[in-house]
C-alpha positions in Angstrom: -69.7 -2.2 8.5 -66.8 -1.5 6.8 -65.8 -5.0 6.0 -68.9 -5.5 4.2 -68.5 -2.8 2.0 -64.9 -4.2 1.2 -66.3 -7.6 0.6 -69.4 -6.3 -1.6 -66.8 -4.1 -3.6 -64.4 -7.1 -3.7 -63.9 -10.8 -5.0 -67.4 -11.5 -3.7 -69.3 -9.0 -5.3 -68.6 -6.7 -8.1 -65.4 -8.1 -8.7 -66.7 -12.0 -8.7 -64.2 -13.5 -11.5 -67.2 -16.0 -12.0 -69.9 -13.2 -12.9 -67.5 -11.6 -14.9 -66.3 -14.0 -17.4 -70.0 -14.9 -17.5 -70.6 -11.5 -18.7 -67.8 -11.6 -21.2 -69.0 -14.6 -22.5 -72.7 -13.4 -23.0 -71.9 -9.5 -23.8 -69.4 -11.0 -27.2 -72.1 -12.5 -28.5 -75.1 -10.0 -28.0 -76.1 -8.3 -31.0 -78.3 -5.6 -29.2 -78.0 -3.3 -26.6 -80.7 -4.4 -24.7 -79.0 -8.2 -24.5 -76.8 -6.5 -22.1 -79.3 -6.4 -19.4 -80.1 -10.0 -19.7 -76.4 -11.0 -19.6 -75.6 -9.2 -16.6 -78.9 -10.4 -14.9 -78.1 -14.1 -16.4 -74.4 -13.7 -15.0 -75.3 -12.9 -11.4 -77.7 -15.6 -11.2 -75.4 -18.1 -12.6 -72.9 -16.9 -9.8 -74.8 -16.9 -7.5 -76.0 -20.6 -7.9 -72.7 -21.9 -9.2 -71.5 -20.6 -5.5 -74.6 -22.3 -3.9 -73.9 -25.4 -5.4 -70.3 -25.7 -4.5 -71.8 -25.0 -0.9 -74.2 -27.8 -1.2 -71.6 -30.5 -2.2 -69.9 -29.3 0.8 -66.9 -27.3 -0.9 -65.8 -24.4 0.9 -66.1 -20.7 -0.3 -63.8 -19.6 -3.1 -64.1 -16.1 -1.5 -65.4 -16.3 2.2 -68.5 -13.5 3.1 -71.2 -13.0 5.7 -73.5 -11.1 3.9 -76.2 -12.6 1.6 -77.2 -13.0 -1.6 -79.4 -10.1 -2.3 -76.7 -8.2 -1.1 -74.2 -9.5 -3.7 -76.8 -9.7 -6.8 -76.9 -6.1 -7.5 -72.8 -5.8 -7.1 -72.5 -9.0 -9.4 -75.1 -7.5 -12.0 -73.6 -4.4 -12.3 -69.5 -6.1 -12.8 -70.7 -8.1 -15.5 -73.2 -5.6 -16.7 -70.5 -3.3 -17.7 -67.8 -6.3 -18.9 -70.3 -7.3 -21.0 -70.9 -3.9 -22.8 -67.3 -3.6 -23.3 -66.9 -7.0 -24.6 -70.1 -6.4 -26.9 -68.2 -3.2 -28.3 -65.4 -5.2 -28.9 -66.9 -7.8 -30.5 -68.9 -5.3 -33.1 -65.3 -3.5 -33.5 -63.7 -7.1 -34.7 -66.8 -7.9 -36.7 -66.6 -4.4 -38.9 -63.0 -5.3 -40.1 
């Protein structure tokens, strides 16, 4: 049980590098609050496929887990949830000067 909580916590989940430069990505370029929602949920879907697809091509996991997707969506959309509102603030802090 433990493991699971590392691994959700971890590379695979809330820490997923893939998720979170996703969110970075989308959360410079929002102009609205609310966009931040829809590039956290758009960033840990794309994950979340990106890692499917590698498994379909046959390439292993970049970070090995047992548990399953709608256990890592809501760890993934909360990681790039919050990148993404600090790299929205950012980006309106760089845009005022």
């Amino acid at each position: 049980m433990v493991d699971n909580w590392v691994v959700l916590v971890g590379l695979a989940g809330l820490l997923n590098p893939f998720a979170l430069a996703i969110g970075v990505w989308m959360g410079w370029r929002a102009d609205q609050g609310a966009k931040i929602f829809i590039a956290a949920f758009a960033a840990a879907t794309l994950s979340l496929l990106f890692e499917a697809g590698l498994g379909l091509i046959g390439l292993p996991k970049l970070f090995p887990h047992q548990v399953g997707v709608l256990a890592l969506f809501p760890f993934r959309f909360i990681g790039a949830g919050i990148v993404a509102f600090i790299a929205m603030k950012f980006a309106r802090r760089r845009s005022m000067r």
